[in-house]
VOPAGU-2260 file (C-alpha; in pm, 1 decimal, decimal comma):
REM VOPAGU-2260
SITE   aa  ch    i         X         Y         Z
SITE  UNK   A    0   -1523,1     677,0   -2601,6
SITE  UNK   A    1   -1561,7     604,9   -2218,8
SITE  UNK   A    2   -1713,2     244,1   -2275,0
SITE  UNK   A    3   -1405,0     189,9   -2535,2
SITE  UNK   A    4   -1172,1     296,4   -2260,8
SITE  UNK   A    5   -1350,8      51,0   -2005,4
SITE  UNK   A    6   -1285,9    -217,8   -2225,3
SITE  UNK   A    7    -957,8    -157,1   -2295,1
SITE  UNK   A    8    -866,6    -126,3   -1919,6
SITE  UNK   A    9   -1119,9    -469,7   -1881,7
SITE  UNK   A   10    -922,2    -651,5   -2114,0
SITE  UNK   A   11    -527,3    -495,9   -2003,5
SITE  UNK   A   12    -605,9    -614,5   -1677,4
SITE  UNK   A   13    -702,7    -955,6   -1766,6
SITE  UNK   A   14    -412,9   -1049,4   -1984,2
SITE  UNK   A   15    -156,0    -834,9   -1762,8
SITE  UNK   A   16    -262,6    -774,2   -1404,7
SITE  UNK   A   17    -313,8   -1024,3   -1146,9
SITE  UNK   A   18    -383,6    -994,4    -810,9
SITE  UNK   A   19    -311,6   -1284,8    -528,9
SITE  UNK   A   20    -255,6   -1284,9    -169,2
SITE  UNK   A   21     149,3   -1239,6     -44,3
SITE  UNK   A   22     416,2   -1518,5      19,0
SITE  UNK   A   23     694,1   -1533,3     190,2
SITE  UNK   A   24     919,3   -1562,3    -160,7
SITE  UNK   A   25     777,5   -1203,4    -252,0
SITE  UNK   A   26     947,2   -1025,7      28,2
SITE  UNK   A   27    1232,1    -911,5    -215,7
SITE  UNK   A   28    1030,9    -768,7    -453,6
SITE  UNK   A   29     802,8    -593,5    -183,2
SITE  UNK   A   30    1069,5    -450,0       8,5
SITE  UNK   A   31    1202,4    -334,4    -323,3
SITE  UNK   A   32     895,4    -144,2    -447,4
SITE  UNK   A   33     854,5      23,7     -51,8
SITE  UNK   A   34    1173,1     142,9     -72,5
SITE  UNK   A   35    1152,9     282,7    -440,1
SITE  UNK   A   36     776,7     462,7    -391,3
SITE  UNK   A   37     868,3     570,0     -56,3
SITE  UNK   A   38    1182,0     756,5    -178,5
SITE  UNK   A   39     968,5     881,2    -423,2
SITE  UNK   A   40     678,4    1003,9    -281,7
SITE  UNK   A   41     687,1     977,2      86,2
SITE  UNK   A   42    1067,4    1171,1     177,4
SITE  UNK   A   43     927,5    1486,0     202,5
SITE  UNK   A   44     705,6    1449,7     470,7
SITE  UNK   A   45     960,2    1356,0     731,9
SITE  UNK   A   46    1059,2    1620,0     983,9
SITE  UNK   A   47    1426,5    1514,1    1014,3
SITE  UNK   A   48    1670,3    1387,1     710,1
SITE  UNK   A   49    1802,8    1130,8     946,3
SITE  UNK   A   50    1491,6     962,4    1004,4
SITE  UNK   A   51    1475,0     900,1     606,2
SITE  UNK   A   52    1783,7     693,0     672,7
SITE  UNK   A   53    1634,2     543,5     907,0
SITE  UNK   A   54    1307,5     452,1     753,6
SITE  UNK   A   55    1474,9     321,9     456,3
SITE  UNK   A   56    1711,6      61,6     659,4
SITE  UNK   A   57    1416,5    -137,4     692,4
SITE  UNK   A   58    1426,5    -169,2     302,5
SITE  UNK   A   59    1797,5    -259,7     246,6
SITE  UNK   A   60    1816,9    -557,8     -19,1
SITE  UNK   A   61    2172,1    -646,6     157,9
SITE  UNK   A   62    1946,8    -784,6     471,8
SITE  UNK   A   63    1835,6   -1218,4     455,8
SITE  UNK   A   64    1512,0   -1256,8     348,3
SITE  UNK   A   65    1436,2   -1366,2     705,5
SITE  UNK   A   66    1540,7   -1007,6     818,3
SITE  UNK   A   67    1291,2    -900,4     593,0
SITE  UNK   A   68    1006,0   -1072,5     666,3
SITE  UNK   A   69    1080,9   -1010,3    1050,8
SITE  UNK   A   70    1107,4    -654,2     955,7
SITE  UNK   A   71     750,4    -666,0     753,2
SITE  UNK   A   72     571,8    -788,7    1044,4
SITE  UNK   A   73     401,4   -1117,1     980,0
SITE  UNK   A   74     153,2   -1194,1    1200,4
SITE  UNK   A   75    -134,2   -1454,3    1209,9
SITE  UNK   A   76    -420,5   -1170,5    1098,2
SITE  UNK   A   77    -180,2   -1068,8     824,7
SITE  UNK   A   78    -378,1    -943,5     506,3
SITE  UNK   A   79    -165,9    -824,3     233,2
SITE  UNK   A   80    -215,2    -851,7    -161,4
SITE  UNK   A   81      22,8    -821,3    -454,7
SITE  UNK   A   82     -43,2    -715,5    -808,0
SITE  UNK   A   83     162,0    -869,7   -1047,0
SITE  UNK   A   84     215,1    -764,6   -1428,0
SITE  UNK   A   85     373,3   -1028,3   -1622,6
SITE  UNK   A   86     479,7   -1195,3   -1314,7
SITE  UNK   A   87     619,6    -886,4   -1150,3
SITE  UNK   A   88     477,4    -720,4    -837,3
SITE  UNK   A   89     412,9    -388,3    -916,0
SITE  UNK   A   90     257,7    -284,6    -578,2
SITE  UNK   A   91     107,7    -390,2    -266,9
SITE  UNK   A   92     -51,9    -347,2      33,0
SITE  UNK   A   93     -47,2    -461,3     375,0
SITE  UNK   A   94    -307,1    -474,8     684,9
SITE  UNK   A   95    -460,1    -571,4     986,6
SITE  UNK   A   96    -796,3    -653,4    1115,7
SITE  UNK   A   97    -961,1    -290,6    1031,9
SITE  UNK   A   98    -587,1     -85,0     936,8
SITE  UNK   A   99    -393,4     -17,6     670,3
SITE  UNK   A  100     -77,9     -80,5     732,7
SITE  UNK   A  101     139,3       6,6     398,5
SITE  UNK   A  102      -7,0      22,8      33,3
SITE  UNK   A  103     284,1      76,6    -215,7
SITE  UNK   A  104     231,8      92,5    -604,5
SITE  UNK   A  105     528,4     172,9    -843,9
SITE  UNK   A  106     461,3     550,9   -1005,7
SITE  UNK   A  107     401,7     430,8   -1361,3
SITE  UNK   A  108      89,8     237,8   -1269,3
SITE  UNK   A  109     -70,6     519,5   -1002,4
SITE  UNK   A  110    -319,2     584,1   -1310,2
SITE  UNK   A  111    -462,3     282,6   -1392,2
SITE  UNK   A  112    -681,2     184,6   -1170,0
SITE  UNK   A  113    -491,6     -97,6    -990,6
SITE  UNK   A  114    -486,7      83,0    -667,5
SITE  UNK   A  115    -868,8      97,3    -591,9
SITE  UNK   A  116    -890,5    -291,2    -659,1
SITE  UNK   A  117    -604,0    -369,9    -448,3
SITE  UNK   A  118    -799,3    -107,2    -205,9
SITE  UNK   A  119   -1137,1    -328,6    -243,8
SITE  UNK   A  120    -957,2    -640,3    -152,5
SITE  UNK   A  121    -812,8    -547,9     212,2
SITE  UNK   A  122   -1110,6    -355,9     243,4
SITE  UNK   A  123   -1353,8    -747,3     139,7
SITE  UNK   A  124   -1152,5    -895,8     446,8
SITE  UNK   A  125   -1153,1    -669,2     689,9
SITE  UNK   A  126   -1571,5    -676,6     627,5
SITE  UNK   A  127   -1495,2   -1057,0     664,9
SITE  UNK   A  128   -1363,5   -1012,4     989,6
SITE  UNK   A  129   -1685,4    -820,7    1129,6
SITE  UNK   A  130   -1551,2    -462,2    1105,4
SITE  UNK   A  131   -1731,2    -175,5    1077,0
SITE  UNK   A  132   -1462,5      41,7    1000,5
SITE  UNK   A  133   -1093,9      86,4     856,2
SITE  UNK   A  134    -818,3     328,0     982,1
SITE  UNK   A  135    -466,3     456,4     810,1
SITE  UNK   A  136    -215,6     654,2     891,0
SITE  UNK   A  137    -172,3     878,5     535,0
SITE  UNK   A  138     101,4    1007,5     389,0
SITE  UNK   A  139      -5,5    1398,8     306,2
SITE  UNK   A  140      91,2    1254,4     -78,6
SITE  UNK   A  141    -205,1     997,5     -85,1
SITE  UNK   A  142    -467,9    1191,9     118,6
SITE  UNK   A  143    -634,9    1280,5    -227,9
SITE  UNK   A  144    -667,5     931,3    -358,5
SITE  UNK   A  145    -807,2     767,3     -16,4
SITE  UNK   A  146   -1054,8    1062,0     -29,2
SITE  UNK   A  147   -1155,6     903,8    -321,4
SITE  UNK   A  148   -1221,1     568,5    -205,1
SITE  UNK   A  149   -1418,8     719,5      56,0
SITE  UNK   A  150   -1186,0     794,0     392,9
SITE  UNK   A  151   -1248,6    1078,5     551,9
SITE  UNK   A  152    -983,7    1288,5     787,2
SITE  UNK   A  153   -1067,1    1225,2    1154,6
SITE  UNK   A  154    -790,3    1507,2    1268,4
SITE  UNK   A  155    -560,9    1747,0    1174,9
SITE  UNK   A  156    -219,4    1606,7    1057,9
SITE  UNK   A  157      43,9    1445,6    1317,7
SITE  UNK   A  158     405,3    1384,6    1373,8
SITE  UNK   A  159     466,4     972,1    1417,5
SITE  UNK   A  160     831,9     907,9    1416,6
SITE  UNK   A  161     957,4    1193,3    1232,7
SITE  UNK   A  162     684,5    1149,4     995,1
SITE  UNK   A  163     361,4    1411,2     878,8
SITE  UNK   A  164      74,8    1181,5     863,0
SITE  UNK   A  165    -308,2    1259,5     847,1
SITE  UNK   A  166    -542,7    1038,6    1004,4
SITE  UNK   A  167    -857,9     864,6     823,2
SITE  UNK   A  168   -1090,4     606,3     819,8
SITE  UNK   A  169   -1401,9     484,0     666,6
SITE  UNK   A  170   -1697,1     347,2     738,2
SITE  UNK   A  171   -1914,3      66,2     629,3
């Protein structure tokens, strides 16, 4: 039943899922799906309603796509990846050198798997790049699935702009 399920998921991905590196053109669609899994899953770990607000302004579809891509912080050692089904990004994530920077995923696909490849690939270039390690900044929501791919806590939970995060990294 397991290997049946494998293959299923093998073959699902293939036809439905890919996975390529960000443009410029996907901004809307990113900015779409951090606003929509952050209001989701990520609102109740802010000290202060008003810094909600304030997170989510930096998601507001009304903004130019130039705003936007000011606002996501493209840089030269950029490495964000987008997972597409049927030509739609479904989730994303975003880093530098050895951090993660954001890693969004619309709720309907958190069980299938598509995080820990998307996970794998920022985690292939930052290896590229020399480092020995990678560091985020958690949301108390995904602590449990990072602890999966093997990050550990390296404190106790913080406050970072209004926000509860925990600390991890892991090591190669």
């Amino acid at each position: 039943m397991v290997k049946e399920n494998f293959k299923k998921q093998k073959f699902y991905e293939k036809i439905m899922i890919k996975y390529r590196k960000f443009k410029k053109s996907d901004i809307r669609q990113v900015t779409k799906i951090r606003h929509k899994v952050f209001s989701e899953f990520c609102k109740n770990d802010y000290f202060e309603k008003w810094a909600i607000k304030w997170y989510l302004s930096h998601s507001n579809l009304n903004k130019t796509d130039e705003l936007l891509l000011k606002q996501f912080w493209i840089e030269k050692d950029l490495i964000c990846y987008v997972v597409e089904e049927n030509s739609k990004i479904i989730g994303y994530i975003k880093g530098y050198k050895n951090r993660i920077w954001n890693f969004f995923i619309l709720w309907n696909f958190h069980n299938k798997w598509i995080w820990k490849k998307l996970i794998k690939l920022l985690e292939i270039e930052v290896i590229k790049d020399w480092a020995n390690e990678i560091k985020i900044k958690s949301s108390t929501y995904a602590v449990p699935f990072y602890q999966k791919m093997g990050y550990k806590k390296t404190t106790w939970i913080r406050n970072m702009h209004w926000l509860k995060i925990q600390p991890m990294k892991k090591i190669f």
